[in-house]
C-alpha positions in Angstrom: -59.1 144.1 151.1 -55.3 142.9 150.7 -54.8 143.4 146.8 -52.3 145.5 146.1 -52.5 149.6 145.8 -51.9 149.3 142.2 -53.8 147.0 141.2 -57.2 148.7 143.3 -56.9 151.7 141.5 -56.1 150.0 137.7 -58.5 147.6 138.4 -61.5 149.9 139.6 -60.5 153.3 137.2 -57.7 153.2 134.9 -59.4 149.9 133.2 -62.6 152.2 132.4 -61.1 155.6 131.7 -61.0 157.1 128.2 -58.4 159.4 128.8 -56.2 156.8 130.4 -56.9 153.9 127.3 -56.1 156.7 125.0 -53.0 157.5 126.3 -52.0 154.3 126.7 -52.6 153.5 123.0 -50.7 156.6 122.1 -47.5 155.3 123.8 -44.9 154.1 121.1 -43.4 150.5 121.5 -46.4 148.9 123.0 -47.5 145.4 121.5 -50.5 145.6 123.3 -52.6 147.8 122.5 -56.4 147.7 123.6 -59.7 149.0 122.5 -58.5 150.8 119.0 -61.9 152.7 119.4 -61.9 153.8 122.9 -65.4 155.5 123.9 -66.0 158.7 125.1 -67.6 157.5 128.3 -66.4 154.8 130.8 -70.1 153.7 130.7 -69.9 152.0 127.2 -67.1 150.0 128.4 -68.4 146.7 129.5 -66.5 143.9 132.7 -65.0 142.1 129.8 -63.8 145.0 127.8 -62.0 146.0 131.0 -61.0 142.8 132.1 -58.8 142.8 128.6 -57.8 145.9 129.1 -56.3 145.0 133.0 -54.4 142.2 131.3 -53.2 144.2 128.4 -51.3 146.4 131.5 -50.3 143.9 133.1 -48.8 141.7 130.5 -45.2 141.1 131.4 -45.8 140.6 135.4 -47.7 137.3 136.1 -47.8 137.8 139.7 -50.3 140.8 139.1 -52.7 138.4 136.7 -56.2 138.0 138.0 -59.3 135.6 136.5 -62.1 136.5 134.9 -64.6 135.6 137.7 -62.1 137.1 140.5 -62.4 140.2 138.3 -66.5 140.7 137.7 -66.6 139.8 141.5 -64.5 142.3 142.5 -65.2 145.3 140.6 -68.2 146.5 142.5 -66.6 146.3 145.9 -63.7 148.0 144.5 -65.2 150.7 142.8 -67.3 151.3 145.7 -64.2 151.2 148.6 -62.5 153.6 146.1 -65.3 155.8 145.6 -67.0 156.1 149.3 -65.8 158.9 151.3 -66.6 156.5 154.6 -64.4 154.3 153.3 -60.7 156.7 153.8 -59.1 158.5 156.5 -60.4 161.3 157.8 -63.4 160.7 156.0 -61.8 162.2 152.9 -61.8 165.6 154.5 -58.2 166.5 153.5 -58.0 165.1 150.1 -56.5 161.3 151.2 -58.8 159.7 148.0 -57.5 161.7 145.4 -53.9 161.3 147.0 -54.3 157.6 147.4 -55.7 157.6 143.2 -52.7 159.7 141.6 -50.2 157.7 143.9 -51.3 154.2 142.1 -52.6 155.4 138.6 -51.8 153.7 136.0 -49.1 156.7 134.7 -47.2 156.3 137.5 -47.0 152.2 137.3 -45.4 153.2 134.0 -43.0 155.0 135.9 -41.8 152.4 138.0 -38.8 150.4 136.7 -38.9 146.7 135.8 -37.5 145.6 139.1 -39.7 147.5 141.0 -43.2 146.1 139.3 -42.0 142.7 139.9 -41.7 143.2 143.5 -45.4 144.1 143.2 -48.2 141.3 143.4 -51.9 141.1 143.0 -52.4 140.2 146.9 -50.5 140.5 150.4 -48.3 142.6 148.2 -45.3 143.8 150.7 -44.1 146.6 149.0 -47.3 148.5 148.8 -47.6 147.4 152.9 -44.0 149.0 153.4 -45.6 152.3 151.4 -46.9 153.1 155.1 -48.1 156.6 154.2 -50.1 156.0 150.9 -51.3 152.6 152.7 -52.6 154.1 156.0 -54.5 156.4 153.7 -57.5 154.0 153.3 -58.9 152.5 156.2 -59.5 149.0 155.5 -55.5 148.8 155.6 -53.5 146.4 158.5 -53.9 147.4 162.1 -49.7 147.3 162.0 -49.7 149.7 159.6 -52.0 152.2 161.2 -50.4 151.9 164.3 -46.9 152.4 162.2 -49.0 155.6 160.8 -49.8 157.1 163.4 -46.0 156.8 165.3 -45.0 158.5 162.4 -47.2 161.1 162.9 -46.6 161.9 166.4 -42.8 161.9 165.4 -43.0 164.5 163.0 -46.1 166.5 165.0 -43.5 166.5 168.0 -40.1 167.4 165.8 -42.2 170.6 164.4 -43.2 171.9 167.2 -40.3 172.3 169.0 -38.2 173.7 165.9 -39.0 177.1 165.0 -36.8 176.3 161.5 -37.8 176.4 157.8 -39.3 173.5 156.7 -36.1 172.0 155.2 -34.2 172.0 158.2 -37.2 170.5 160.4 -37.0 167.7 157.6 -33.3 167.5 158.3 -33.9 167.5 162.0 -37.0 164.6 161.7 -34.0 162.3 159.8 -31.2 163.4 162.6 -33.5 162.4 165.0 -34.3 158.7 163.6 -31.2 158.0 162.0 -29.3 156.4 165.6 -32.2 154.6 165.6 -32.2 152.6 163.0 -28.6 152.3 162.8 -28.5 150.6 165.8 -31.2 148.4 166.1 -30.6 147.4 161.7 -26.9 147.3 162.4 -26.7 149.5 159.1 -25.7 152.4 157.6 -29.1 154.8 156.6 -27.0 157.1 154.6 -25.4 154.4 152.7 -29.0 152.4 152.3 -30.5 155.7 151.2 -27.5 156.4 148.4 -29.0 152.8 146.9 -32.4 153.3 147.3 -32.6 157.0 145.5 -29.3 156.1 143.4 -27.7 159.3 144.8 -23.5 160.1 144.9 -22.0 159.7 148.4 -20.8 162.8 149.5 -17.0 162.9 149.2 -14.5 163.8 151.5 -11.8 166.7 150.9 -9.2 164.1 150.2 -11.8 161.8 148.2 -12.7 164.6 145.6 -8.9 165.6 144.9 -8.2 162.1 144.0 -10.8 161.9 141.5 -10.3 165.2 140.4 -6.5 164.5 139.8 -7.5 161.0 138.0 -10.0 162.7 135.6 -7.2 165.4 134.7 -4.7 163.0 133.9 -7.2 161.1 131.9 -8.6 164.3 129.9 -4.6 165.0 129.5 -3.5 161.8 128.5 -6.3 161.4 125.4 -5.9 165.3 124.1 -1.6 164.3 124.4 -2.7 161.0 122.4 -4.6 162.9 120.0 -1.6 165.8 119.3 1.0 163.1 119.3 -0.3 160.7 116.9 1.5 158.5 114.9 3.8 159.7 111.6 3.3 163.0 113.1 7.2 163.8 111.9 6.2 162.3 108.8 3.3 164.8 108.2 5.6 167.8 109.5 8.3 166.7 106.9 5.6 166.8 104.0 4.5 170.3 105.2 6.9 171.8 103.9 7.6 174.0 107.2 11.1 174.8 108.7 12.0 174.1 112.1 11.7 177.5 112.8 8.5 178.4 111.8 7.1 175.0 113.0 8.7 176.1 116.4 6.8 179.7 116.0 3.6 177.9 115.4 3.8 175.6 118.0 4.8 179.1 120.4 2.4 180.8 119.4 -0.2 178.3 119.1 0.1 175.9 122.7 1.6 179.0 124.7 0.4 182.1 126.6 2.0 185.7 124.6 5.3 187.1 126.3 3.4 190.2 127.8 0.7 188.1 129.9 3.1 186.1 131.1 5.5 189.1 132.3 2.1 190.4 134.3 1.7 187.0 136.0 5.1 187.0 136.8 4.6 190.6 137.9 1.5 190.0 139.7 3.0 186.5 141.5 5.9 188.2 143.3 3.8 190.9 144.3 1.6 188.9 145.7 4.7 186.4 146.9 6.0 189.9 149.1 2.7 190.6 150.6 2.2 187.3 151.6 -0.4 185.9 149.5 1.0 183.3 147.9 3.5 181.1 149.5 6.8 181.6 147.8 7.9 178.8 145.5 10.4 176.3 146.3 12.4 173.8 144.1 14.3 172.5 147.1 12.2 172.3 150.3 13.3 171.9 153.7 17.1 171.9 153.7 17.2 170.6 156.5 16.8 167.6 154.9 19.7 167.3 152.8 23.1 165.9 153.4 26.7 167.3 152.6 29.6 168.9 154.0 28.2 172.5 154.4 31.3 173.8 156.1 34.3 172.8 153.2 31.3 174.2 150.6 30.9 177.6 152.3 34.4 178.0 152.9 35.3 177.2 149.3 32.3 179.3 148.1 33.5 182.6 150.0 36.9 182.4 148.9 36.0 181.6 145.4 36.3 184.7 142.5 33.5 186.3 141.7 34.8 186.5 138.3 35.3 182.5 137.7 31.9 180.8 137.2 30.6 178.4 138.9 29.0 174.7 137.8 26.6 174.9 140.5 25.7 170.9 139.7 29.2 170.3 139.5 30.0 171.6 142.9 26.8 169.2 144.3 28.6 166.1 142.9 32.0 167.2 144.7 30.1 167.8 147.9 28.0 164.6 147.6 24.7 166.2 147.8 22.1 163.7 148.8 18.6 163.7 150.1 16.5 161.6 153.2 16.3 158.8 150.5 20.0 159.0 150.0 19.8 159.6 146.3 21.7 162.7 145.2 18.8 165.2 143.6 18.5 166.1 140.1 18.4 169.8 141.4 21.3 169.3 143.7 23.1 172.6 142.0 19.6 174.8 143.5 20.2 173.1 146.8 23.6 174.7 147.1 22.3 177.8 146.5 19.4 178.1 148.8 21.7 176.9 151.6 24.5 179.6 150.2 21.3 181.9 150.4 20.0 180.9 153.9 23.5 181.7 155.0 24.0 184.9 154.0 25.6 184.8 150.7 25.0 187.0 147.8 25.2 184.5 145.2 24.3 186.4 142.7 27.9 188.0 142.2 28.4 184.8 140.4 27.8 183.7 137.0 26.6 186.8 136.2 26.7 186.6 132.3 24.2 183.9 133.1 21.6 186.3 134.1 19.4 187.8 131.6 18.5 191.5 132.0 19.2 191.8 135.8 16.9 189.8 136.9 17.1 186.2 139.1 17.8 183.9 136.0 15.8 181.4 138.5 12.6 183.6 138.1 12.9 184.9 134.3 9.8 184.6 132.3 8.8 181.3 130.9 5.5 181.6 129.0 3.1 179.0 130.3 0.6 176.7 128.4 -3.1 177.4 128.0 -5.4 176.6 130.8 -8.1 174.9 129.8 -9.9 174.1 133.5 -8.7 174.7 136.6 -5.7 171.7 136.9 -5.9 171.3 133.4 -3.5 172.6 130.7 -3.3 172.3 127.1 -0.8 169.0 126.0 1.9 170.2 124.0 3.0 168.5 120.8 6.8 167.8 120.3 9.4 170.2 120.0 11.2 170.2 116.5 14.4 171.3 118.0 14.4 168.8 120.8 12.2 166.0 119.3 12.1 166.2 115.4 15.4 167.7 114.4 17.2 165.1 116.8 15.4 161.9 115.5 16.0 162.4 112.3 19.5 163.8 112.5 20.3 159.9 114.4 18.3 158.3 111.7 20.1 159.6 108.8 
């Protein structure tokens, strides 16, 4: 019999079934409803009754629409194919029937999208053929699809036996083992096909998830920076009634981590920085890759006072500081330093009143912004001394 799976089992139970009708009814949003009095036993329900009700599932999809004689002289045989243990494989012994019935109820119909129903119709039905499992359940099934079946079988029979694995990985090891196959004689790609057909997430690549990760941070960033920047900000700061001061204060206190926390990451980074942990940080990379006249510089910087300061940036502009591009760096006073440093040089006799309490005034203490997420840090709003206070100073 070459109607399709779904329509066997609607046709020959979930047309007569009071639990089924019920539920059905009791589904909100459907314009056609059926018996409003369902009875208590499919036996009361007479071939019309059911023939309406067939029609009220099947509604919106033509292609599944049967007649009224097709119908009454159908039923029987149906009823009786579905029904007969003779009539499935194995004889029914391991539970094919009530496989088979579940698979095709009418729940699960309800299940399926739109586009997948209207792949379905009433006879020579393809997908239902392509369902080789649930369709090699019955026997009065395609001799293509039996033989299909029973490859299939043998496949996975074989793939157990010779893994002594947990079922997952012999699972694994059954899709491993097909997946060549296909690919070469479909000329396709089965992980990309089975992404589609199970709407599943490609699995990313190292490279693949930092892009997106970086993309969604500077998103998440860019609308929280939006929503602390608004417009007549200044003007709502001005009516607070706040001083720069305390506004500054606020903001600290507010946007940034407290001066102790960030004196025990400080703490804990060079530790970690001297035993090796963490890769010590660099503002000027590879020197190596810079350009100047290193022998006139060191000269000049050893026979230099130790009591005359130094304009680092200065000194990088006189020596023509310049990097692979060419460009002379923004940082080219640090560059002159880490060279002076490579070399040998104290250079911390210098500009010593620029050092605050003894320490590397390169490395003092700056009090970072809250981490919201890993890569992620709060947006801070403007500064009044740099932002506010300057505006409005050139305004007025």
């Amino acid at each position: 019999m070459n109607l399709c799976n779904y329509a066997k089992v609607i046709l020959a139970r979930s047309t007569k079934e009071p639990e089924t009708l019920k539920w059905w009814n009791d589904q909100p949003n459907k314009e056609n409803k059926i018996l409003v009095h369902v009875p208590n036993h499919s036996q009361n329900i007479n071939v019309r009754a059911r023939y309406e009700n067939y029609h009220a599932f099947m509604h919106s999809y033509p292609k599944m629409h049967i007649p009224l004689q097709e119908f009454k002289s159908r039923i029987p045989r149906l009823q009786n194919y579905l029904s007969n243990a003779k009539y499935w494989k194995n004889n029914n012994k391991t539970g094919e029937k009530s496989i088979f019935l579940e698979k095709h109820n009418l729940l699960n119909w309800c299940k399926l999208s739109e586009a997948e129903k209207k792949r379905h119709k009433k006879e020579n039905c393809e997908k239902c053929t392509s369902e080789i499992f649930y369709a090699s359940l019955h026997k009065y099934t395609t001799p293509s699809t039996i033989e299909v079946s029973n490859l299939c079988e043998e496949l996975t029979k074989k793939v157990c036996e010779n893994s002594k694995a947990k079922n997952v990985t012999k699972a694994t090891k059954i899709l491993h083992t097909l997946e060549p196959f296909i690919e070469h004689k479909l000329d396709m790609n089965i992980k990309e096909t089975a992404c589609k057909l199970y709407d599943l997430t490609k699995k990313l690549t190292s490279d693949e998830k930092q892009k997106r990760i970086h993309t969604i941070v500077s998103k998440s960033t860019e609308r929280i920076a939006k929503i602390l920047n608004k417009e007549n900000e200044e003007i709502n700061f001005l009516a607070s009634n706040k001083s720069y001061n305390e506004y500054e204060r606020e903001r600290l206190h507010t946007f940034f981590e407290s001066k102790s926390k960030a004196k025990k990451n400080l703490a804990k980074r060079f530790k970690d920085e001297s035993e090796r942990k963490l890769k010590k940080r660099s503002s000027v990379g590879n020197l190596s890759k810079y350009t100047f006249n290193k022998e006139e510089f060191l000269n000049e910087l050893k026979d230099h006072p130790k009591t005359v300061p130094i304009n680092w940036n200065e000194w990088s502009r006189k020596y023509r500081v310049k990097n692979v591009q060419g460009i002379q760096p923004a940082n080219g006073g640090q560059v002159l330093i880490e060279f002076a440093k490579s070399q040998g040089i104290d250079v911390f006799n210098y500009n010593t009143e620029k050092r605050m309490s003894g320490r590397d005034y390169f490395r003092r203490v700056r009090r970072s912004r809250h981490l919201i997420t890993k890569r992620l840090r709060v947006p801070v709003p403007k500064s009044a001394k740099k932002k506010l206070k300057q505006k409005y100073k050139t305004e007025n």
